[in-house]
C-alpha positions in Angstrom: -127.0 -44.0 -133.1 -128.0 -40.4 -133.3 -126.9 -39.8 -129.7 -123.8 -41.3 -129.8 -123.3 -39.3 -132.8 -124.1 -36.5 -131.1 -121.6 -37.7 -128.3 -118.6 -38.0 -129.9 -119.0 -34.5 -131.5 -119.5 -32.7 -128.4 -116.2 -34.5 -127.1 -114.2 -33.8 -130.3 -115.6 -30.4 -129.7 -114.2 -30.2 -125.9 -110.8 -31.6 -127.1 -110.6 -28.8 -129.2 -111.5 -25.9 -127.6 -109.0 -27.5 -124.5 -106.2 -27.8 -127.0 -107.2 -24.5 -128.5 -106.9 -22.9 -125.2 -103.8 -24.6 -124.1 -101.9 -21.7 -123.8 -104.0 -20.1 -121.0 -102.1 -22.9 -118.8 -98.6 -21.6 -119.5 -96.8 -20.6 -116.0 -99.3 -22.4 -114.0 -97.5 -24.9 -111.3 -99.5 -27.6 -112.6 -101.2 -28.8 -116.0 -105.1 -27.1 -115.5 -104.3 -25.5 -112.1 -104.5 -21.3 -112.3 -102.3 -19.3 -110.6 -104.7 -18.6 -108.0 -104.5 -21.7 -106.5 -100.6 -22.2 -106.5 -99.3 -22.6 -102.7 -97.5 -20.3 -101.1 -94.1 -21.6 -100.0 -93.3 -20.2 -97.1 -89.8 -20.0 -95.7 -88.3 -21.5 -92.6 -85.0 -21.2 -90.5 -84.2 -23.7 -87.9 -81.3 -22.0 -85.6 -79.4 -23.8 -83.1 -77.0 -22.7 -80.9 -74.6 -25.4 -79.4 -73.5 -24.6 -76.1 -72.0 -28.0 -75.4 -69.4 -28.0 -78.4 -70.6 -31.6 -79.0 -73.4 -31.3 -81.0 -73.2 -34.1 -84.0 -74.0 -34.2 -88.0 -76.3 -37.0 -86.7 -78.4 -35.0 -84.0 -78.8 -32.2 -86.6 -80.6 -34.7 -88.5 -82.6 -35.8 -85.9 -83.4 -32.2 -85.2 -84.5 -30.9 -88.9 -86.6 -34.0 -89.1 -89.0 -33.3 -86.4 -89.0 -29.2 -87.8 -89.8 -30.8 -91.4 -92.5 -32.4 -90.0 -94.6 -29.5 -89.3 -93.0 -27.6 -92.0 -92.9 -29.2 -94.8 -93.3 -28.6 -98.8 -95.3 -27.2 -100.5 -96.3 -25.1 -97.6 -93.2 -24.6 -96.4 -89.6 -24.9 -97.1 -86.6 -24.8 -94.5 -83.6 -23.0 -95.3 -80.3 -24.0 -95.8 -79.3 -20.3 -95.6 -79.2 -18.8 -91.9 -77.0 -16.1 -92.1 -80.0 -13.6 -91.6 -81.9 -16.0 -89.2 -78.6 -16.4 -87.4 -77.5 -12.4 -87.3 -81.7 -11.9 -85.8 -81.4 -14.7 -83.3 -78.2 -13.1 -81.8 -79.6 -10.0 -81.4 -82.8 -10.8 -79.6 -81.0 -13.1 -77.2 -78.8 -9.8 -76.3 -81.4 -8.0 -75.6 -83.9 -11.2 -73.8 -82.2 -14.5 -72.6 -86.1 -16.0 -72.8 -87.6 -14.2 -75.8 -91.2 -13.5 -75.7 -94.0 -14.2 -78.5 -93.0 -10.3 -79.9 -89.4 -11.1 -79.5 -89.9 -14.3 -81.5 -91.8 -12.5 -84.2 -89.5 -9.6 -84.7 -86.9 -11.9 -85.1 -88.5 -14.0 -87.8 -89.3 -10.5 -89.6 -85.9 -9.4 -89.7 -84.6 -13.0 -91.1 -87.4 -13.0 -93.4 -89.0 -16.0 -92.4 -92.8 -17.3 -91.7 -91.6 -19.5 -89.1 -89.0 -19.7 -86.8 -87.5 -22.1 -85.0 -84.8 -21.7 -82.5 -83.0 -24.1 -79.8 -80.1 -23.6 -77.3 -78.6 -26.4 -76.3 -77.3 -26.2 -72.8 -76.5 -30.4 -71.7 -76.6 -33.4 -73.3 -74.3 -35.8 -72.0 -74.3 -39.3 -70.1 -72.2 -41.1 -67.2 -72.6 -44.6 -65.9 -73.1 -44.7 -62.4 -72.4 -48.5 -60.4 -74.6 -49.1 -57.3 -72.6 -49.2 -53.9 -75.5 -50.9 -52.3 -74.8 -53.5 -49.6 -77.7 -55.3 -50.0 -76.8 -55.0 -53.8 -74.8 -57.8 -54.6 -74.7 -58.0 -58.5 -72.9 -54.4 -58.4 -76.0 -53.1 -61.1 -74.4 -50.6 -63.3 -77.0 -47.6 -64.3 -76.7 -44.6 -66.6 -77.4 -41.2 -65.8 -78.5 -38.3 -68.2 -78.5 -34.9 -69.0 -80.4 -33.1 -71.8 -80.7 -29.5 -70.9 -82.2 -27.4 -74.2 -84.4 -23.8 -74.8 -86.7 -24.4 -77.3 -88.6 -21.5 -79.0 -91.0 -21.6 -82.2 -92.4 -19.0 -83.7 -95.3 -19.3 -87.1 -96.4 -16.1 -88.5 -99.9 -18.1 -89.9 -101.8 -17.7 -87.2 -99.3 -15.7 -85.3 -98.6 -18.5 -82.7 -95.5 -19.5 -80.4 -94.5 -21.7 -78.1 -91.5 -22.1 -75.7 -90.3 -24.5 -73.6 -87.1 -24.7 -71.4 -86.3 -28.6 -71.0 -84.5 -29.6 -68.1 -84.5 -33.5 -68.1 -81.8 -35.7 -65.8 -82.8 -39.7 -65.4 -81.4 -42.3 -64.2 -81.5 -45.7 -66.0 -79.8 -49.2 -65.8 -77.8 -49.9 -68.6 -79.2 -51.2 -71.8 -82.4 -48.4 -71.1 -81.3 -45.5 -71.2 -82.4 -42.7 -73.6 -80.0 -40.7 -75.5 -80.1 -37.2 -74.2 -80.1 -36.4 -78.2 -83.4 -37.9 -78.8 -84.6 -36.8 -75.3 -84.2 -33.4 -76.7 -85.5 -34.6 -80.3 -88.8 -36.1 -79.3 -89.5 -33.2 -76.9 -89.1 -30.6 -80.0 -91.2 -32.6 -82.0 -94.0 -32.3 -79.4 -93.7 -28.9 -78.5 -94.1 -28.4 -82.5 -97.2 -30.5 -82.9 -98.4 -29.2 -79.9 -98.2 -25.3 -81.2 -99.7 -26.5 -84.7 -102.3 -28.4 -83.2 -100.9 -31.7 -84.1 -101.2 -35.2 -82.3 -98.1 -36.0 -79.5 -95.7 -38.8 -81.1 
């Protein structure tokens, strides 16, 4: 009896001194979390630069998913802002058509960024093609396809980048084909995981 006595003191005791103390907790990001362990939310711009004129709302979306996968809160936080990524993106690609690691990084300084991520899009159509075969005689229609892109990504943890210049054309029959937009989709979400040390979808 004594000890649970003693029990229930020491735990009215504890309550007290927490709620006491409560206001040491003010302006932390969680209830009992300090201020020394809050993240740091790092900013990131996702530039792309259509040179087709036919880039969608819809492969946009496809796009920024595969960036928010590696960047993603409360680490990080993409942008909906680019003015400043978009005004440093211009001027390294006047100066380098295939930016560098240091190119990359000066760029993502000047936008104010800790990673960026930037993709020209060159191609990204399709055509159906119909087989002229003689020894063909079911006439098998087939798709061909283009998806052309320059991907660059640049993280200031760990100062890493990666680039790749994507040059896919393939020729399918109908019904298999692969749109060129998630061609270029999947490929960006590789080269992402690959530069962050991720697993390949």
């Amino acid at each position: 009896m004594k000890k649970l006595f003693l029990f229930l003191a020491v735990i009215v005791a504890l309550c007290s001194g927490i709620a006491g103390d409560i206001s040491v907790l003010e302006g932390a990001p969680f209830p009992g979390v300090s201020k020394a362990y809050a993240f740091e939310t790092k900013p990131v711009n996702f530039v792309v630069i259509d040179r087709t004129g036919g880039v969608s709302r819809s492969d946009m979306r496809g796009w920024i998913q595969m960036v928010k996968m590696d960047y993603h809160v409360p680490y990080y936080r993409l942008m909906d802002d680019n003015t400043k990524a978009n005004a440093a993106v211009n001027e390294m690609f006047a100066k380098n058509v295939k930016p560098d690691k240091e190119a990359m990084k000066a760029a993502a300084e000047q936008a104010g960024c800790g990673a960026l991520v930037v993709m020209v899009v060159h191609r990204m159509d399709s055509y159906m093609v119909t087989s002229h075969s003689p020894f063909d005689f079911d006439m098998e229609t087939y798709v061909r396809t283009f998806a052309y892109a320059d991907m660059f990504a640049y993280n200031s943890d760990g100062n890493k980048f990666i680039r790749r210049f994507l040059r896919e054309t393939d020729l399918k029959p109908l019904g298999l084909e692969e749109n060129p937009s998630d061609t270029i989709k999947w490929t960006l979400g590789n080269l992402l995981n690959k530069m962050e040390g991720k697993p390949q979808i």
